[in-house]
N, C-alpha and C positions, 0 to 999 in steps of 0.2 A: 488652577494651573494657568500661567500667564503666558500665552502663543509666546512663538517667533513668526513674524508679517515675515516672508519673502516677495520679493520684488522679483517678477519670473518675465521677461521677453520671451518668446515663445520663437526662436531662433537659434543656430547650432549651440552657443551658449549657456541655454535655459537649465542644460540640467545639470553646469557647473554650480549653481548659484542654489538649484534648487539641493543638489547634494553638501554642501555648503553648510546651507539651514537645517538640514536636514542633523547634520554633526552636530550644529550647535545647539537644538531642540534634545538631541540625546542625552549630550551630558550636562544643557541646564534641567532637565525635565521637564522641557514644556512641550505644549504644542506645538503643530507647525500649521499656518495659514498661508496656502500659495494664490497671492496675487498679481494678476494681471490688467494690466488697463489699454483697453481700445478706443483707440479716436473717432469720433465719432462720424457718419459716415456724412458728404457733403456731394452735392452737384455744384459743378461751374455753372455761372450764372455766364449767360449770353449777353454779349455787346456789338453793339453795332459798328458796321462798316466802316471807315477810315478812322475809328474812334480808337485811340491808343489802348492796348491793352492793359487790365490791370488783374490782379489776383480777386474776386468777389466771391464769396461760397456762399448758401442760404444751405438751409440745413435738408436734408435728404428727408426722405419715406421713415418714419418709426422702424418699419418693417426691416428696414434693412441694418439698423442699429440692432436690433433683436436680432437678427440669422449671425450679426457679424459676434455676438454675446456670447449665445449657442453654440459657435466654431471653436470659439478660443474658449469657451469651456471643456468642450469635448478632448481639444489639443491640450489643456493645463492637464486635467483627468488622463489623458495615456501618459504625461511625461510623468505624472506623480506617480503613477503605476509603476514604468519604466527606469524610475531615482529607487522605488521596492518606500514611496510613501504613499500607498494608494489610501489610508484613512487620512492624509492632510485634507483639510479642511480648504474649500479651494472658492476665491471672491473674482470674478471679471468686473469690472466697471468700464462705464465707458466715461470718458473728459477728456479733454486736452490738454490738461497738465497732468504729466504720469506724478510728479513728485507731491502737489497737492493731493491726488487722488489715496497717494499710497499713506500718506502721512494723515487722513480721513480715515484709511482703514484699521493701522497702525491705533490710531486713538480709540476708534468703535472697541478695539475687542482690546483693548487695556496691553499693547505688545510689551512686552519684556525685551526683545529688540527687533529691529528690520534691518535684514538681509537686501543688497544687492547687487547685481553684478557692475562691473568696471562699464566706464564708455565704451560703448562700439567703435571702438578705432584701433589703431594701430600699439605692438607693445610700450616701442617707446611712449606715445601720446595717451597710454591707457595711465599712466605715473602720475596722469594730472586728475584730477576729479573733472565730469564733466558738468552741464546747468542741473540736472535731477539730482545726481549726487551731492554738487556742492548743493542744493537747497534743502534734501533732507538734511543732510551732515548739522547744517544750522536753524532747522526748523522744526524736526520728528520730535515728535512727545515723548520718543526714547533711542535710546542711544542705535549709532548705524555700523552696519557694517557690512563695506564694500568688499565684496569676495571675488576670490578669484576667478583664472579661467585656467583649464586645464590647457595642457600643450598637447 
């Protein structure tokens, strides 16, 4: 039985996209995999005194990439309860690119499609795709689709 990958922000949103997947997992009969991806966690690096600022990050404690792992697990696991998909199958990753990360996971478990929600912007600006979506749209190992958001 070949999943449906959900792409799930874990924000007022999440459980449009997740009930979504959830419809389209019904009547292809498949399963449903809800994933999420966490950036991964960084400190600002320190610069010196009249030295112009710039953006620098080196990478954080493990420890704190694991607690942030653990959270957005626990938060995928009530909303999937909360959508009535508490047996979806449910991946956190952490990277920087959510569209790379999703379209990794998408391929691992062989998806039949990936689910996910519109840009986080505004109605009208939601009409447009935004850089994750247009990169699945042209790059997923299978076909996408962008769902909506409830009113």
């Amino acid at each position: 039985m070949e999943p449906i990958v959900c792409g799930v922000d874990l924000d007022e949103h999440g459980g449009d996209v997740v009930r979504t997947a959830a419809a389209l997992a019904g009547r292809l009969h498949g399963g449903l995999v809800l994933a999420h991806i966490v950036p991964p966690a960084t400190l600002p690096m320190a610069t010196a005194p009249g030295v112009a600022p710039m953006v620098v990050e080196r990478p954080a404690l493990p420890d704190a990439d694991a607690s942030a792992r653990a959270e957005a697990q626990e938060r995928l696991g009530m909303l999937a309860r909360a959508c009535g998909v508490a047996d979806a199958a449910v991946r956190v990753r952490i990277g920087h690119d959510p569209a790379e990360e999703l379209r990794d996971v998408a391929a691992q478990v062989d998806a039949l499609l990936l689910v996910i929600g519109p840009p986080r912007r505004g109605r009208l600006a939601a009409a447009v795709l935004g850089s994750t979506s247009r990169t699945l749209c042209t790059d997923a190992p299978c076909p996408v689709v962008v769902g909506p958001w409830s009113d």
